[in-house]
N, C-alpha and C positions, 0 to 999 in steps of 0.2 A: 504494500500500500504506500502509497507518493502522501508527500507533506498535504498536499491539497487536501486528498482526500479523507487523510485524517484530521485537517482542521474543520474540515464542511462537517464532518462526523461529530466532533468535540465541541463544534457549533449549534448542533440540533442537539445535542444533548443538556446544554449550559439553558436553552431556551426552553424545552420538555416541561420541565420543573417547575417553574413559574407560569408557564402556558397551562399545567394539570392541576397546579391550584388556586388561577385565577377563575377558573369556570363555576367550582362547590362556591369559590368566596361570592360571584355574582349573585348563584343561584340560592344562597344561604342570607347574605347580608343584603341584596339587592333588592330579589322579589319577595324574599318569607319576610324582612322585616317591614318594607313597606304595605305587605298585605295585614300584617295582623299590629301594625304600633303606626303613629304617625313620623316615623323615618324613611322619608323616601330619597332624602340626600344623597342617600349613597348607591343608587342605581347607576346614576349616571355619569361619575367617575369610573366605577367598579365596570361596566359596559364597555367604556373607552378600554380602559387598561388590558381588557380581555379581548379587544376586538384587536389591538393594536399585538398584542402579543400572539395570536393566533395568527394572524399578516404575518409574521414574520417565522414564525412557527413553518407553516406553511412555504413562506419562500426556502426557508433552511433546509426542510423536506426535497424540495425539488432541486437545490443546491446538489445536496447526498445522491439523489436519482441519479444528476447529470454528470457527477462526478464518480460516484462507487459502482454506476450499472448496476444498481437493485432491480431486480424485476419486478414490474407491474403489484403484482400481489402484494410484496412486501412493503412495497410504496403507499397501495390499499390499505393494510393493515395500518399503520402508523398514522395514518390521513383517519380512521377509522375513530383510534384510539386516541387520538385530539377534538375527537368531539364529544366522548363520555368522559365523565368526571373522574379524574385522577386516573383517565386510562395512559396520559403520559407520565405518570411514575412507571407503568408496568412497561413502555416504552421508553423510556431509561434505561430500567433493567436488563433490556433486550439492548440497547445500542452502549450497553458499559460491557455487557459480555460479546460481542463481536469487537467493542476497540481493544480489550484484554487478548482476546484471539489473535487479533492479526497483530499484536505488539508481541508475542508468543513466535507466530510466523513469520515475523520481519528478522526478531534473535534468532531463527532456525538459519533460515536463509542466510544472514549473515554468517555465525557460523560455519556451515558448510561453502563459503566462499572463502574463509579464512583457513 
């Protein structure tokens, strides 16, 4: 794996996290509080923050696409799991163990050149 490709990688990963728990925070602090208290202040920051991080979520993803050659599916999946709630922690977990893999394959390869 080339520097690119693992910065595009370390990229979508840094953004995941904060992408999977601004979604519960809109849908907790946004709409549960404005439906049942009179606090609706915080819809429409907590909306912004999440719409803007999900933008970029997104371009990161296609980043990864165009750089790692993920197939279609897997592309699916990840585009899938950014629109349930904290489904990009479990997208994390998946994009921390493929960067551990190919850092594993990059020291093999090296290795066996040395």
């Amino acid at each position: 794996m080339d520097i690119k490709t693992a910065s595009a990688l370390h990229r979508l990963r840094l953004i995941s996290v904060p992408e999977a728990l601004s979604f519960p925070a809109l849908l907790i602090f946004g709409s549960l509080l404005s439906r049942i208290s009179d606090i609706d202040y915080l819809m429409m920051p907590l909306g912004v923050l999440h719409g803007i991080l999900f933008v970029i979520y997104s371009i990161f993803l296609l980043d990864v696409w165009n750089k790692a050659k993920w197939p279609v599916k897997k592309v699916a999946l990840f585009f899938v799991l950014a629109l349930l709630p904290f489904g990009g922690l479990y997208g994390d977990r998946l994009l921390k163990r493929d960067e551990s893999d190919s850092v594993i394959a990059a020291r093999a390869r090296q290795a066996a050149e040395a």
